[in-house]
C-alpha positions as CSV (number, residue, x, y, z in Angstrom):
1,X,-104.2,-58.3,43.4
2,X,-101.8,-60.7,42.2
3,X,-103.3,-64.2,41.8
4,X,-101.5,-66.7,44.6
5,X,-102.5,-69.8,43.0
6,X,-100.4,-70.9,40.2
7,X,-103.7,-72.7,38.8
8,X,-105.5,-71.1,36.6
9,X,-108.9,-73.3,36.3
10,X,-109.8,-72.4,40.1
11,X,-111.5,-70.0,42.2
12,X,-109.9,-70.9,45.6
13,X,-106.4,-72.9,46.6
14,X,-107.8,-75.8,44.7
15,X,-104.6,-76.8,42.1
16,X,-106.9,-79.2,39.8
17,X,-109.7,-78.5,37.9
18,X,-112.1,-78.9,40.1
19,X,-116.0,-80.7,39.0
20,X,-117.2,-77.5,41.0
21,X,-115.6,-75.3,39.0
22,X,-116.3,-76.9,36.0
23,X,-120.1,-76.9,36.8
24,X,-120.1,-73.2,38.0
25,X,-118.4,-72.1,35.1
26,X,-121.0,-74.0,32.7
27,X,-124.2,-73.6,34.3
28,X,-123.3,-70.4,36.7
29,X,-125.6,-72.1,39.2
30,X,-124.9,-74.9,41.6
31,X,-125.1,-78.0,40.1
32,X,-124.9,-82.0,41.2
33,X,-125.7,-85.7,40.3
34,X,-128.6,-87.5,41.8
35,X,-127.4,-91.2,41.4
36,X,-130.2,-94.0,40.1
37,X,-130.3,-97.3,39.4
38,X,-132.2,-98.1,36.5
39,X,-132.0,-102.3,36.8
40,X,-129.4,-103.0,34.1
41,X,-126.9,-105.5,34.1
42,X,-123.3,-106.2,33.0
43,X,-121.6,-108.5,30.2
44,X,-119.3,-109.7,32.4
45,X,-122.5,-111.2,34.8
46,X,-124.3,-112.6,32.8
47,X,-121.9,-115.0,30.5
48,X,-122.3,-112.7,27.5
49,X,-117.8,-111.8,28.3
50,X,-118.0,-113.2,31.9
51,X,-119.6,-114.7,34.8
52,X,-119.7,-112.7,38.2
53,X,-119.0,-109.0,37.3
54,X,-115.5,-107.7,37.9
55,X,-113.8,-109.0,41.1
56,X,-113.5,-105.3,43.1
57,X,-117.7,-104.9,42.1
58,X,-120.7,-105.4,45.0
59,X,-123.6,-107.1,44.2
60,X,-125.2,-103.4,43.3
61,X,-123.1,-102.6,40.3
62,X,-121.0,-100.3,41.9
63,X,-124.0,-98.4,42.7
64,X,-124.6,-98.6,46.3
65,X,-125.3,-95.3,47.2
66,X,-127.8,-95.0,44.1
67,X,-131.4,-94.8,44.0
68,X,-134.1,-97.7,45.1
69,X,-134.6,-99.7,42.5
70,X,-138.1,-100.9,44.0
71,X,-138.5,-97.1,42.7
72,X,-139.4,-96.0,39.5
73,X,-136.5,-94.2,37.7
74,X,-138.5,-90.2,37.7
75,X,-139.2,-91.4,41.6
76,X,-135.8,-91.9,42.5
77,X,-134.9,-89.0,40.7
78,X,-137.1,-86.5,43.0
79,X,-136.4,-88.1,46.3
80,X,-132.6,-87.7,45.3
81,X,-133.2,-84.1,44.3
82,X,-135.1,-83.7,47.4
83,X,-131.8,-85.0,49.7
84,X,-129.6,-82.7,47.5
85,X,-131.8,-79.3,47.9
86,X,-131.5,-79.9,51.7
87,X,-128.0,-79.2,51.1
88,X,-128.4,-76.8,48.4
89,X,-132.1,-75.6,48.2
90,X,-131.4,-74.4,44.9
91,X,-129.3,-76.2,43.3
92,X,-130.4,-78.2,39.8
93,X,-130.0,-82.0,39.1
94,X,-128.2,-84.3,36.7
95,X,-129.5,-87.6,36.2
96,X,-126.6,-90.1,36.9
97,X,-127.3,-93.1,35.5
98,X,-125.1,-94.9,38.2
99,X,-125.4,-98.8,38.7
100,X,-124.2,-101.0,36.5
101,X,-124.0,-100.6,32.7
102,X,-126.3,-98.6,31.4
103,X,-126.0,-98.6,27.8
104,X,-126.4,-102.9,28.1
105,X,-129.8,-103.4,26.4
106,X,-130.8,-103.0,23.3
107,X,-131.1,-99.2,22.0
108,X,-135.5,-99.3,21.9
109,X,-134.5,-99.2,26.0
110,X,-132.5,-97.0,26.2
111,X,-134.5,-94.7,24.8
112,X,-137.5,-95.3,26.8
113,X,-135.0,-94.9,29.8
114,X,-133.1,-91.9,29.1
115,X,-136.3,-89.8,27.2
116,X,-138.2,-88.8,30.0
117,X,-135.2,-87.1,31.7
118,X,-133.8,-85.8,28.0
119,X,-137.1,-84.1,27.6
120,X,-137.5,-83.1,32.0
121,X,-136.9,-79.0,32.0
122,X,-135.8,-79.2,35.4
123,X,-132.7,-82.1,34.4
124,X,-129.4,-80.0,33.0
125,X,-127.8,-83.1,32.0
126,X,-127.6,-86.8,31.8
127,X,-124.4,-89.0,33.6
128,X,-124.6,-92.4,31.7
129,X,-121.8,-95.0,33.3
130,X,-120.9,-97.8,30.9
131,X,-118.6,-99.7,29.3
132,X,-116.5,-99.2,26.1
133,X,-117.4,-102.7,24.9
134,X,-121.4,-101.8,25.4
135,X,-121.5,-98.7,23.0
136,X,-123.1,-100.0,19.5
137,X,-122.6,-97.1,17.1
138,X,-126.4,-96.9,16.7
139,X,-126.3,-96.1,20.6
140,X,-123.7,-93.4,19.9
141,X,-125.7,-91.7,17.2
142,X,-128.4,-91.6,19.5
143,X,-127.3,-90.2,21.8
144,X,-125.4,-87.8,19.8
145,X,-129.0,-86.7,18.5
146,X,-129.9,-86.2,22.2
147,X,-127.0,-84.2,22.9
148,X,-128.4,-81.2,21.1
149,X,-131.1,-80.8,23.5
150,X,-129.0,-81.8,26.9
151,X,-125.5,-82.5,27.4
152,X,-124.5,-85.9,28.0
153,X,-122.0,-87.2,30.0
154,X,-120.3,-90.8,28.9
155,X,-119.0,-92.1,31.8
156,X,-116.4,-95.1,30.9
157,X,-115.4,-97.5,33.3
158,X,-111.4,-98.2,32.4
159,X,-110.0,-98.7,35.9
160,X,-106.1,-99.4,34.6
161,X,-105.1,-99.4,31.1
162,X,-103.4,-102.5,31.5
163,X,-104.4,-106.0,29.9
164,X,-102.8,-108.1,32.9
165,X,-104.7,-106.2,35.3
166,X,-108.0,-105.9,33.2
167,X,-107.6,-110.4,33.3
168,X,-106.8,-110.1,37.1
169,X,-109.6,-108.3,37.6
170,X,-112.3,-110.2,35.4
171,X,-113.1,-106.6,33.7
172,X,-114.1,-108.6,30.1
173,X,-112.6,-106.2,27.8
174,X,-109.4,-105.3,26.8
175,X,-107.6,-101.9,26.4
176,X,-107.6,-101.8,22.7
177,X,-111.8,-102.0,23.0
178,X,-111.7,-99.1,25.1
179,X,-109.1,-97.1,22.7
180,X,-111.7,-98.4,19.7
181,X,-114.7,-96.8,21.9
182,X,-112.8,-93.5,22.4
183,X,-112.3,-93.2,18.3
184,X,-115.7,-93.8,17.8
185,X,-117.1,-91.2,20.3
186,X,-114.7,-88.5,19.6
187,X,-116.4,-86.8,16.7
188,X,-119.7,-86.5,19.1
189,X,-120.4,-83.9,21.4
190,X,-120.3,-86.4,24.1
191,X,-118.4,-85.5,27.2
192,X,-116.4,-88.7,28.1
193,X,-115.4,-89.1,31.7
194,X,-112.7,-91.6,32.7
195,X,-112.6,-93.8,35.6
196,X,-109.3,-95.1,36.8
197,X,-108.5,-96.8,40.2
198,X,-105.5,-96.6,42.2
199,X,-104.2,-99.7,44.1
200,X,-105.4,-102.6,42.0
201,X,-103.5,-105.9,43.2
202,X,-100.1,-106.0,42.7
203,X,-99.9,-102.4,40.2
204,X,-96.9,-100.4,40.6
205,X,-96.9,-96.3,41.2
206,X,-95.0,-96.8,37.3
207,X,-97.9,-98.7,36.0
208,X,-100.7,-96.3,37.7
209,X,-98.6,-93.2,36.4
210,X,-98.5,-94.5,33.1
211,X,-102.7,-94.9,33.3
212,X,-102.6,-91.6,33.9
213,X,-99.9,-90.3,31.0
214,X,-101.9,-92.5,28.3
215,X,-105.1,-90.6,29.5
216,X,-103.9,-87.1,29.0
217,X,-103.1,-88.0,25.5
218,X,-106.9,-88.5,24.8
219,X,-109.7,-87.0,23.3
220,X,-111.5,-87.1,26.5
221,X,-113.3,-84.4,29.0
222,X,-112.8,-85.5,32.5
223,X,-111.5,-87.9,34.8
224,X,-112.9,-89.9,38.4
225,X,-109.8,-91.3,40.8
226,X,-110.2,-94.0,43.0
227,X,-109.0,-95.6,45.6
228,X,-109.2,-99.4,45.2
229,X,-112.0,-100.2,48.1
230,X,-112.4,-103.8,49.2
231,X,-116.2,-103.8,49.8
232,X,-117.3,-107.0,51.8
233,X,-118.7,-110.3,50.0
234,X,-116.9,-109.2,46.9
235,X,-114.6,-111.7,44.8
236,X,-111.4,-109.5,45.8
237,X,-112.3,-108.9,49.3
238,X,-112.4,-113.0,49.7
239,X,-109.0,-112.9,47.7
240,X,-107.6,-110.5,49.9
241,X,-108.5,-112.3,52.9
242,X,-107.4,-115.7,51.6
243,X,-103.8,-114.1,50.2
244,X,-103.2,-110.4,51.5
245,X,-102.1,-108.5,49.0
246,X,-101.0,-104.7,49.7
247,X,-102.8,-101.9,49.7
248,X,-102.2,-98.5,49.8
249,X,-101.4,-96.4,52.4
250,X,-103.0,-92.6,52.9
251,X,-99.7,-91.3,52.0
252,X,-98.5,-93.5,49.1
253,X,-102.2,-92.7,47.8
254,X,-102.0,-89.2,48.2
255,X,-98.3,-89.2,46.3
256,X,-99.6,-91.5,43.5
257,X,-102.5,-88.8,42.5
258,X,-100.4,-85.8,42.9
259,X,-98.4,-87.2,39.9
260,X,-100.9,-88.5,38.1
261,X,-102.7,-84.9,38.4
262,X,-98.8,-83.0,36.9
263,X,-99.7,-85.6,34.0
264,X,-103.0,-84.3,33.2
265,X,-103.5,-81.3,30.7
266,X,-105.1,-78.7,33.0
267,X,-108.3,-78.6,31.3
268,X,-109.0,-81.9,32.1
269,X,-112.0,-82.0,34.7
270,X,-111.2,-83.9,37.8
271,X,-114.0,-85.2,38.7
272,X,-113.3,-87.4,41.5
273,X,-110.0,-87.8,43.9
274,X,-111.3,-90.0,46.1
275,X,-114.4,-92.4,46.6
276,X,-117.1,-93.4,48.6
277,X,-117.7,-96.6,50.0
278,X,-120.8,-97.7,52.4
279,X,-118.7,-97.9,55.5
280,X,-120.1,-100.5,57.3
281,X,-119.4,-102.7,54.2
282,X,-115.8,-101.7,53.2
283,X,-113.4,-103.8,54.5
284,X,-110.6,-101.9,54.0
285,X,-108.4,-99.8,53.5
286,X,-110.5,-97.6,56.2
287,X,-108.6,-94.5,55.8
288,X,-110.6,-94.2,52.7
289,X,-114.1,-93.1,55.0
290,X,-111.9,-89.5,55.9
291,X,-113.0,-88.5,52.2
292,X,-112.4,-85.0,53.5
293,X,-109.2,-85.5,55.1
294,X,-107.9,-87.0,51.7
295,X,-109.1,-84.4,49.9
296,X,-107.3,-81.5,52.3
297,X,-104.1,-83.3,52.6
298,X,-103.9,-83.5,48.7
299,X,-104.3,-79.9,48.7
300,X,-102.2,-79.1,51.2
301,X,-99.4,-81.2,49.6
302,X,-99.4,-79.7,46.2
303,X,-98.5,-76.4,48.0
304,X,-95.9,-78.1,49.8
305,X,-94.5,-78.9,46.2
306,X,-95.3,-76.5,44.8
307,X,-96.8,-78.1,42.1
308,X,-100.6,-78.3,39.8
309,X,-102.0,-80.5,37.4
310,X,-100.7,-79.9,33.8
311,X,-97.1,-79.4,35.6
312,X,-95.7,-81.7,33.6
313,X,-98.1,-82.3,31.1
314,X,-96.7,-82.7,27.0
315,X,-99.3,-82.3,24.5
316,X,-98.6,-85.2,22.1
317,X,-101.7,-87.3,21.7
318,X,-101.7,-90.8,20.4
């Protein structure tokens, strides 16, 4: 039977490549993060680049649906897997290293951190979200070393890969560190995973597009969307409520993504389209708690257009 979708990393009327996929493909089981919160901080809290984190971030480091800190990191772990299996009974973990940044200490704790779930049978893989400006190349190496026994997943916080909105922002580091982090981690077998949010204040669909194009000119493994979420008692929630600035709509979202995704190279993992924020602490935009309504009226738009990621992808890496 002739294949309908014109896509051809996908199982089902998916047109992107799909974190599911991805996963299935790899591991041929099902496999998904457990989040945790292993008590680091950020250089942009603490004075080292910055004071008070970036503007958009709550008070957990981003990682409000991770584990209890009161918790040691091997108990989080197993009452995350527990929640998981009553989804998928048998499904395997990955330990995502979630809150914060979690390569900000010195590399004698990160190693005591990330070990016991490096050497844990039952972990596939190690998740590990940081910052390009907190990866020493004695942290690389490392981790490289630890990469022949597990993969590891760098994730790299970006959000827009322009300067003016990095400053707006408070994010503490510029684009060129995050282009420096990329050359240094590209000979590794270190999967890299991009984040990038959609919506910042005052960015244009040409300046979130061109996020985008820059990014499928990189050595890099996978991508997380995001819709810009103003969580409550953040710096840009209080901004937003002192001088509204726009945000964007369902639609204008949905459109935005679609062309970022006809910029990606189609072996790019996508894995995020949309996020999740606590809902009784976003403030808004609160279309963004329909996760699964975003998610259907992407795909039912791409087949309204036609269209799939790669589309207009063009092969010429910086």
């Amino acid at each position: 039977m002739k294949k309908q979708n014109p896509f051809y990393y996908s199982d089902d009327n998916k047109r992107y490549h799909t974190w599911n996929y991805y996963l299935k493909k790899h591991y041929q089981e099902k496999v998904f993060k457990v989040a945790l919160n292993a008590n680091f901080s950020c250089p942009n809290r603490d004075g080292t680049c910055g004071i008070g984190g970036c503007t958009f971030c709550t008070a957990l480091g981003s990682g409000d649906c991770a584990g209890d800190v009161e918790d040691d990191l091997m108990t989080q772990y197993q009452k995350g897997l527990q929640l998981m299996r009553s989804k998928w009974p048998n499904g395997k973990g990955m330990a995502y290293f979630q809150a914060y940044t979690n390569t900000y200490a010195p590399l004698s704790v990160l190693k005591q951190t990330f070990t016991p779930f490096i050497e844990a049978e039952d972990v596939k893989a190690l998740c590990i979200a940081t910052r390009a400006d907190c990866l020493e190349d004695d942290k690389i190496a490392w981790l490289q070393e630890c990469s022949e026994k597990k993969d590891i997943w760098i994730e790299l916080g970006l959000q827009s890969i322009h300067d003016t909105t990095a400053r707006m922002v408070n994010r503490g580091h510029s684009f060129a560190d995050f282009l420096d982090c990329i050359q240094r981690l590209k000979g590794s077998n270190l999967k890299i995973c991009v984040h990038l949010i959609n919506g910042l204040p005052f960015e244009s669909d040409t300046m979130m597009l061109e996020s985008a194009r820059v990014l499928s000119t990189l050595p890099i493994h996978a991508v997380k969307l995001h819709m810009l979420h103003l969580m409550k008692g953040t710096k840009m929630a209080a901004q937003y409520i002192r001088e509204s600035f726009p945000l964007l709509t369902k639609e204008q979202y949905i459109d935005i993504v679609i062309r970022q995704l006809e910029l990606f190279p189609p072996h790019l993992v996508i894995q995020r389209l949309t996020g999740d924020g606590v809902q009784q602490n976003l403030l808004a935009p609160q279309w963004t708690c329909k996760k699964v309504i975003v998610l259907n009226d992407i795909d039912k738009e791409m087949v309204k257009r036609n269209t799939w990621q790669g589309k207009f992808y063009q092969a010429n890496g910086i």
